[in-house]
C-alpha positions in Angstrom: 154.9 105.3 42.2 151.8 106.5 41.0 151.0 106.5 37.5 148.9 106.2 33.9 148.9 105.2 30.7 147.3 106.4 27.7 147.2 104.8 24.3 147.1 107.1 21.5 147.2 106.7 17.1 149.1 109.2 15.2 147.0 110.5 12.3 147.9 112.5 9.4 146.9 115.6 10.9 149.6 115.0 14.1 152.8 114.8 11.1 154.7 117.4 9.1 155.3 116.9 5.4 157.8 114.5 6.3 154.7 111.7 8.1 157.1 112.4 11.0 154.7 113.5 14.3 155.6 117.4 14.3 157.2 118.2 17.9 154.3 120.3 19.5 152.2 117.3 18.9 153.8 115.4 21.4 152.5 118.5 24.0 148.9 117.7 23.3 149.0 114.0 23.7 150.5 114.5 27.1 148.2 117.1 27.6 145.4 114.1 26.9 147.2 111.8 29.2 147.0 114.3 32.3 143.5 115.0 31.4 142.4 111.6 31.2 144.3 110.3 34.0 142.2 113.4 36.3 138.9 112.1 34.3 139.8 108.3 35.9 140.3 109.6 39.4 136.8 111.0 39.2 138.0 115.1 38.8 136.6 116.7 35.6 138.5 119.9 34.9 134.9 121.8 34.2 133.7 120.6 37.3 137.3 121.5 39.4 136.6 125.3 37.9 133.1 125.3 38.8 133.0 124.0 41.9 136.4 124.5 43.6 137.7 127.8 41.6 140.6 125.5 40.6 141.9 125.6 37.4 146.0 122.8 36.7 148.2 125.6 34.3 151.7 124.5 32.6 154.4 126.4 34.1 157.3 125.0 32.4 158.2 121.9 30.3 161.9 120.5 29.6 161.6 117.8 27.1 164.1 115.6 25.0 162.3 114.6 21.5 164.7 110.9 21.3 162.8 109.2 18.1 160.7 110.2 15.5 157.4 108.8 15.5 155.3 108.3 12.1 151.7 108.6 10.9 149.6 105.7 11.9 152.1 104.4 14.9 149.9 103.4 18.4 151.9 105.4 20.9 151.8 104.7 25.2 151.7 108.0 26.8 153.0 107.3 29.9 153.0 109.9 33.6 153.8 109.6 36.6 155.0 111.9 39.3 158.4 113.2 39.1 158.1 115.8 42.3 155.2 117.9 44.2 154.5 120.9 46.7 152.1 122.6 47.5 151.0 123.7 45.0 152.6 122.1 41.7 153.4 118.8 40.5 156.3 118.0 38.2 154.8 115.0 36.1 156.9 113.1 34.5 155.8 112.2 31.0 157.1 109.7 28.6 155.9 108.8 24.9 156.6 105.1 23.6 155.7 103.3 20.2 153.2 100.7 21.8 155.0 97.4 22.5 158.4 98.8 23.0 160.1 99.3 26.0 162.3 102.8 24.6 160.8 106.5 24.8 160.6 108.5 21.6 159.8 111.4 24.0 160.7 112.1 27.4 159.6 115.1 29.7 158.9 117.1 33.0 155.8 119.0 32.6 155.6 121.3 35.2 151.8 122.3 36.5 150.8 125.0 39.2 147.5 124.5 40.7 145.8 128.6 40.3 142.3 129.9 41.5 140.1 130.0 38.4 139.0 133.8 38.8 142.4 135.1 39.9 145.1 133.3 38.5 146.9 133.2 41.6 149.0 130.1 42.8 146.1 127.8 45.5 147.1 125.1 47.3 146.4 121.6 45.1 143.5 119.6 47.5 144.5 117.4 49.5 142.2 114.8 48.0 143.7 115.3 44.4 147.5 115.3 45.8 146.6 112.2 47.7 144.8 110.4 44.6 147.5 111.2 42.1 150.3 110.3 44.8 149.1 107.8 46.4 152.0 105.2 45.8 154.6 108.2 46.3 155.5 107.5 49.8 
């Protein structure tokens, strides 16, 4: 299966009072992840709304927070592709501490391909769907 890998520090800005990451954090560095792994397939977001009136939305997320992770730590973000249709794509999206082979995090982040000026569920293009699942079959 199709996936990606981004490496990511914790700073003292991700943590509660604790130096424990604090649980929405975990959102944004998958939110990087997802990004970066459309930047490496050649689709910038700005351009996708621009160009194509496309704009990738979270519908849903179901996550399990398993370990704590602590200021300074160099985390794997890790996706793949759980599930798609025509229009979404369940990613699955796991967070590791570099170097070891157990998630801290583990989720399905649920994303809905919408037109940028109406909101309205579009069909995801056939060249993205193909890039991102290209091992799938």
């Amino acid at each position: 299966m199709s996936q990606f890998e981004l490496g990511v520090r914790v700073y003292y800005e991700d943590t509660d009072a604790g130096g424990v990451v604090y649980h929405s954090n975990y959102l944004n560095f998958m939110e990087r992840a997802r990004t970066e792994w459309l930047r490496e397939l050649g689709y910038q977001q700005t351009t996708l709304i621009q160009q194509r009136n496309i704009i990738f939305v979270v519908r849903s997320i179901q996550i399990d927070y398993l370990k704590p992770a602590v200021f300074n730590d160099l985390l794997t973000v890790r996706c793949s592709i759980a599930e798609y249709g025509r229009t979404s794509i369940h990613f699955r999206q796991d967070i590791f501490r570099q170097g070891q082979a157990e998630p801290l995090v583990s989720a399905i982040v649920r994303v809905v391909c919408v037109s940028a000026d109406a909101f309205r569920p579009t069909a995801i293009p056939d060249d993205i769907r193909g890039q991102l699942c290209r091992a799938d079959h």
